[in-house]
N, C-alpha and C positions, 0 to 999 in steps of 0.2 A: 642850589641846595642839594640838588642830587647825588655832584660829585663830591661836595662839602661833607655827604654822610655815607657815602660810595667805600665800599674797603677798596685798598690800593691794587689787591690780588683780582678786582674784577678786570673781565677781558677788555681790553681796546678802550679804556675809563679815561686815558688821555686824548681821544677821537669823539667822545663823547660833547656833545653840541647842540643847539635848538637845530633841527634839520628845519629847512621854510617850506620843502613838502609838506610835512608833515604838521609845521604852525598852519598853513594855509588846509590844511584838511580839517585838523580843528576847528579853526573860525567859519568854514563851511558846516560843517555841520551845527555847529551854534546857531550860525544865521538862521541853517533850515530848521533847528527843533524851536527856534521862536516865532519863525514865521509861519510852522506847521501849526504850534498849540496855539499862538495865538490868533491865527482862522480858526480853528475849530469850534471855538464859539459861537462865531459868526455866520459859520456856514449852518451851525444847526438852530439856528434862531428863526422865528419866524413871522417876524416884522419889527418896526419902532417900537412896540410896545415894549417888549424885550429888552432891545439896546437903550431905553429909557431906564429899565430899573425895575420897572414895576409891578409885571407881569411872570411867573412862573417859567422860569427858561426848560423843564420838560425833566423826566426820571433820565433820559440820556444821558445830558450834561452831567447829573448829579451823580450816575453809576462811573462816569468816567472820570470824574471828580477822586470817587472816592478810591476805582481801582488805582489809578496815578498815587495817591498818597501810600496805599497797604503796601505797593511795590517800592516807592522808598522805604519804607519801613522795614519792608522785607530785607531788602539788599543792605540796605545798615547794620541789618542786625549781623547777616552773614561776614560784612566785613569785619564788625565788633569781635564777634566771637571768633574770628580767623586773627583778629589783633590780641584778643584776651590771652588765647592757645601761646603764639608765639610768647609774650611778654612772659609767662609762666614761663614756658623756654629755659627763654633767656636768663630768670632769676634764676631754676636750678643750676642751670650749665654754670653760670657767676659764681655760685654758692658750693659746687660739688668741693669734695676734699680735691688737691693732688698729689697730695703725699707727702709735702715739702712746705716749708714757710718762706715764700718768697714777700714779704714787706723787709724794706730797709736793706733789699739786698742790690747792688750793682753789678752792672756785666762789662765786659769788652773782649769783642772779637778782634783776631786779626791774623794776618798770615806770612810768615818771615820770605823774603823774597827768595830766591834759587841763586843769586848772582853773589850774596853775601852771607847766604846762610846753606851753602849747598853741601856742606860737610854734616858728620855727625857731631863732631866736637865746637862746631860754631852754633849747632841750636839748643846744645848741651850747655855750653855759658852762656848763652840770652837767658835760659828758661831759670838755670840758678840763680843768673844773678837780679832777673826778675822775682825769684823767691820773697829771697833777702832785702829789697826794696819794699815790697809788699808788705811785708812782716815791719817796717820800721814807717808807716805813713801812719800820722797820730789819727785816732776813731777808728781804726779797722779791729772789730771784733777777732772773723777770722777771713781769711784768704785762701782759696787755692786754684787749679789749675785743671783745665779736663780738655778732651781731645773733644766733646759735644755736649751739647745743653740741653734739656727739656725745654717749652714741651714742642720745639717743632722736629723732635728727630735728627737725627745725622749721624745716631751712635753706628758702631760697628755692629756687624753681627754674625752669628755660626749657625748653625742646624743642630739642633739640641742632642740629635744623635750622634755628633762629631764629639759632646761631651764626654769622655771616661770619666769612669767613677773605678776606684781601683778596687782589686777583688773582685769585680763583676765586668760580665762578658757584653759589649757594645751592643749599641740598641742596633733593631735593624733600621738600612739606612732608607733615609725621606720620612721615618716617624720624627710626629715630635714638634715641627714646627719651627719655624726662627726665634734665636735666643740675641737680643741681643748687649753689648758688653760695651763700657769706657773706661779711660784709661785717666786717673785723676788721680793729685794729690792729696795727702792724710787727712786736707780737713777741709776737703769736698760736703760732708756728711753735713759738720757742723755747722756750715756756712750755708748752704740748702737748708738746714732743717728739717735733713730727712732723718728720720730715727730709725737707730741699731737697735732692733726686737731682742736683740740674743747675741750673745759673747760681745764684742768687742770691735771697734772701727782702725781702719790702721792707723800704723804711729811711724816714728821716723826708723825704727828695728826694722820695717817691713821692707825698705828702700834700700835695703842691701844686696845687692848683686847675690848671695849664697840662700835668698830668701825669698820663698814664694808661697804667697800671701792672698787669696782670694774672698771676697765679703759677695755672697748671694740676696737676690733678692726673694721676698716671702714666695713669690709667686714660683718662683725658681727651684728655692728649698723644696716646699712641694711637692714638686713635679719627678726631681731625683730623689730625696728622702721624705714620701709620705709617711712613714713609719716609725721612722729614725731622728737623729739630734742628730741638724749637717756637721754642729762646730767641731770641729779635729777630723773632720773626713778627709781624703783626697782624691781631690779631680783635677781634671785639666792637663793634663800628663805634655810636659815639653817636650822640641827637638831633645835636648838633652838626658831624654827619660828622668827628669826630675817631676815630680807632681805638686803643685800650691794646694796647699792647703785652707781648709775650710777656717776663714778666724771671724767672720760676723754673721749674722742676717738683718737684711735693711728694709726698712718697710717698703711697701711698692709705690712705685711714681708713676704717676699718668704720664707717659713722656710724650704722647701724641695730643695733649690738649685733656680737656675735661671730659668729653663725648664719647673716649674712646678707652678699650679697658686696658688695665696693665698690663704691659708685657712683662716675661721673664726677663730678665737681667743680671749679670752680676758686673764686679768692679776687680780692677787692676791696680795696682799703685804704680803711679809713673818714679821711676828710680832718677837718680840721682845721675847715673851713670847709664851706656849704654847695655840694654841686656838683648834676651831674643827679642821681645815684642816691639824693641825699638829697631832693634836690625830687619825688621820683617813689616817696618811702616807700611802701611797701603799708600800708592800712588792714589794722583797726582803730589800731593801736599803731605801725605804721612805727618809728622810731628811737627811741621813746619805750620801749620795749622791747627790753634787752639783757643782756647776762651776763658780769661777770666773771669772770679766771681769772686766780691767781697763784700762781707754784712756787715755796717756800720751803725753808731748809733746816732751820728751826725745826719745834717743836708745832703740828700744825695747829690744832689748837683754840684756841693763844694769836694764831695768824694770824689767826684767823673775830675775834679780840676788836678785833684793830686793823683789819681791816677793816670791821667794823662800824661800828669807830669813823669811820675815814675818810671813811665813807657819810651817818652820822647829822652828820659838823661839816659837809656841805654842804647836809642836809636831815633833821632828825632826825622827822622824819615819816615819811618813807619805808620804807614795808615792802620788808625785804630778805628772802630764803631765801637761807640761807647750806649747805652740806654741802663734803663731800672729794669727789674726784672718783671715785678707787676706790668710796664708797661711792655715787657717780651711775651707777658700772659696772656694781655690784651688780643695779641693777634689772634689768637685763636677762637676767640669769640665775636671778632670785627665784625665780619657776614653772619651769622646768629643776628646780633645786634641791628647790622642793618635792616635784613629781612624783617625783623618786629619792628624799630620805626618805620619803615616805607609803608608796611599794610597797615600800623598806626596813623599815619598820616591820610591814606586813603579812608580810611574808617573815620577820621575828625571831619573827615568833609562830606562821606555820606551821613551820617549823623548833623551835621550841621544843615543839609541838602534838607534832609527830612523835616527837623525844623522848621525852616525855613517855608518849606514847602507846606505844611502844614498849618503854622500861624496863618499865612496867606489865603491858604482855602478855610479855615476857621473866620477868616476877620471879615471873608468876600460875605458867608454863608448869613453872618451876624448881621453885615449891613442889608445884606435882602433880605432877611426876615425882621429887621424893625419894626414894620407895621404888627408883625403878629405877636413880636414879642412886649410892643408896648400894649395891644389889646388883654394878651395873657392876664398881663400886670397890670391892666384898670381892671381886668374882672377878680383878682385878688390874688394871681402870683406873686408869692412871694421873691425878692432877689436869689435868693438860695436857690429856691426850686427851679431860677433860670439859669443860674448856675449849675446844677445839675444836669439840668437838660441839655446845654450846650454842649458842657463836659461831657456828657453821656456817649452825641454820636462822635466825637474826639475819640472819645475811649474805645470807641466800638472799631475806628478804623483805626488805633494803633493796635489792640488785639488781634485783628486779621492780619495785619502785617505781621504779629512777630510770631503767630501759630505758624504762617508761611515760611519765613525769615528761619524760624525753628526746623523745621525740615530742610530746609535749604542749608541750614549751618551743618546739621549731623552728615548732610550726604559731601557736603565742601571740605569739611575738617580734615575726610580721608585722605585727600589731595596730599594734606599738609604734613601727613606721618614721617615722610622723609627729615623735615627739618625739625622735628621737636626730639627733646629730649628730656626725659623722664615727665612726662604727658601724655594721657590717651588722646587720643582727634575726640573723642565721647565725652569731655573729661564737663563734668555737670558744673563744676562753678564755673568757667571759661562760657558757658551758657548763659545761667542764672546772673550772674555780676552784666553780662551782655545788654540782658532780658531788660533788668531792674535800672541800669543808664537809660538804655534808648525809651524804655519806657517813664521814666523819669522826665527827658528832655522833653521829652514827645507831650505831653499833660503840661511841662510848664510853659510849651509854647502855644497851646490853646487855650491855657489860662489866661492869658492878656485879653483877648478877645473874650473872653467867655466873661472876665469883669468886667469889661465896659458893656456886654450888655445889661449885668444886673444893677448895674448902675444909670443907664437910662432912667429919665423920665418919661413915663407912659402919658402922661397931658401933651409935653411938647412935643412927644410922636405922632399923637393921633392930630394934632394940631397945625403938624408939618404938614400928612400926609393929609 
């Protein structure tokens, strides 16, 4: 089950295995916590009378009775509210915006080999004539093409002081921070479902060799013009001392996952033809290396079949990775997710634990007090009022456990700061939803016990005994 809910990215998850060290240290210690608790009643007894039944087994027993139960209770609760925290998590992280509408969108990666795509003009006809395939497979919305994909990163990137803004003199260099940039086609935008705030996304005019065309991101715009409207500006000044010009702004993308804040960014239009940015590929893979994205309003899975197809009639060699883009989302929350079921799981069994443990000392404590509780009830208690009473010291040791358990969660929670996201470790309903379960559970497993005593008959008690 572990590796079954295990994300792929943990270390050495394929070495993972029952080690029989570590099974045979378990079963030792099982042995010895049943053969410790179960002497210990025996040792503090002090004679048949005792291990008869009948006889008052001593406030020992009963203080260690009741510590044993508070401490489950306690420890339940700390896992409870260490699982409540996570689960909160989890839903914001699921739930934050990223910028972009990934449903009904499809991916494929892949990378043209060196041996038959080592020219500029052979990965210049692949990528066109992958265009024009794209554009004619029935359901495709839109389609296009990018050097990297949200949200695991791979864009390129500059130092934000490398940027020129013309008419103004260069920042000084190391301010600023990393900027960084990809390189995709016109309807990158549409097909994401990232939205243009202001002016305009590019079109095929921008794809022309004598034309240079840049779309900023909000965060980006910003940073260069706080004060000003980027659209018609110019930055980014070429080898060629030509400058691209400002023609959109795009809203920001989380492009590192949910958890993490937008970077600056902006976009390039990949041409047609070769220009600088193609001549100045980054090694290894430069442009030989990219990914489609296409939003349909069909099956994705029957989408992955035509694109596939469309891939393999220009090169049916070519290894592609094909997935949905929701489940490209998924990874980024895989470990989030884990970490809240795992200490969920641990927390259904301390909870269950307590329970359990609880019923058990409720049902022993009922049958040794028979005699007094049928006496009670022939001098005129009512069932209720044994009800009550039973419930009562129930209730008295789930309260000390979760006053305890409550202290223990607020000082554990800090632990957990590192993994939550948009959650205090303080955070009072992750307590209170904790509180009102275990304490819920906890009352409905003394209440079995607690109705069969008021459901006794007090003659055939006192008639037994």
């Amino acid at each position: 089950m572990f590796i079954a809910i295990a994300p792929s990215a943990l270390p050495r998850l394929a070495d993972a295995s029952i080690d029989l060290r570590v099974l045979c240290l378990a079963l030792a210690v099982s042995l010895l916590s049943g053969l410790l608790f179960g002497a210990a009643p025996a040792i503090h007894s002090s004679g048949a009378s005792v291990l008869a039944g009948w006889k008052s087994t001593g406030s020992i027993r009963h203080g260690l009775r009741a510590a044993l139960v508070t401490v489950q209770i306690a420890i339940s609760l700390v896992l409870l509210t260490g699982a409540g925290l996570l689960l909160k998590s989890l839903w914001k992280l699921e739930n934050v915006s990223l910028g972009m509408q990934t449903g009904q969108v499809l991916t494929a990666h892949f990378t043209l080999g060196r041996q038959h795509y080592g020219t500029g003009a052979a990965q210049l006809a692949f990528f066109n004539e992958l265009e024009r395939r794209l554009a004619a497979i029935p359901g495709v919305e839109a389609a296009a093409i990018a050097d990297s994909l949200p949200p695991t990163g791979g864009s390129r990137g500059r130092p934000l002081a490398a940027i020129d803004i013309e008419g103004r003199p260069p920042r000084p260099e190391g301010t600023g921070g990393m900027v960084e940039w990809r390189y995709v086609t016109p309807q990158y935008f549409a097909t994401l479902g990232i939205p243009i705030v202001r002016g305009r996304a590019f079109n095929e005019l921008d794809r022309g060799t004598n034309d240079f065309s840049v779309i900023l991101s909000q965060r980006l715009a910003h940073s260069l013009f706080p004060t000003e409207d980027p659209v018609g500006k110019h930055v980014l000044k070429t080898g060629q001392g030509q400058w691209s010009t400002v023609v959109g702004i795009a809203g920001d993308v989380k492009n590192l996952g949910p958890a993490q804040a937008s970077d600056p960014e902006y976009y390039l239009v990949r041409k047609a033809a070769e220009d600088e940015t193609f001549q100045r590929a980054e090694p290894p893979t430069g442009w030989r290396s990219a990914y489609v994205v296409a939003r349909t309003a069909l099956d994705p899975k029957l989408m992955a079949l035509s694109m596939r197809s469309a891939l393999g009639g220009i090169d049916p060699t070519l290894p592609v990775e094909i997935e949905t883009m929701p489940r490209r989302m998924d990874e980024v929350t895989t470990r989030p997710r884990f970490n809240a079921v795992l200490l969920s799981v641990f927390a259904a069994i301390g909870v269950l634990l307590a329970a359990i443990g609880l019923f058990g000392v409720m049902s022993f404590l009922v049958a040794q007090r028979t005699r007094e509780i049928g006496v009670r009830m022939a001098l005129g208690a009512t069932p209720r009022q044994i009800l009550r009473m039973t419930l009562g010291q129930a209730a008295r040791w789930t309260g000390a456990g979760i006053a305890v358990g409550a202290a223990g969660s607020l000082a554990a929670a800090g632990l957990l700061r590192s993994l939550l996201f948009g959650v205090e470790p303080s955070d009072p309903l992750a307590l209170i939803g904790a509180v009102a379960l275990l304490g819920t559970l906890a009352l409905l497993a003394a209440a079995i016990p607690a109705g069969k005593a008021a459901r006794q008959d007090p003659m055939e008690t006192l008639r037994e005994e």
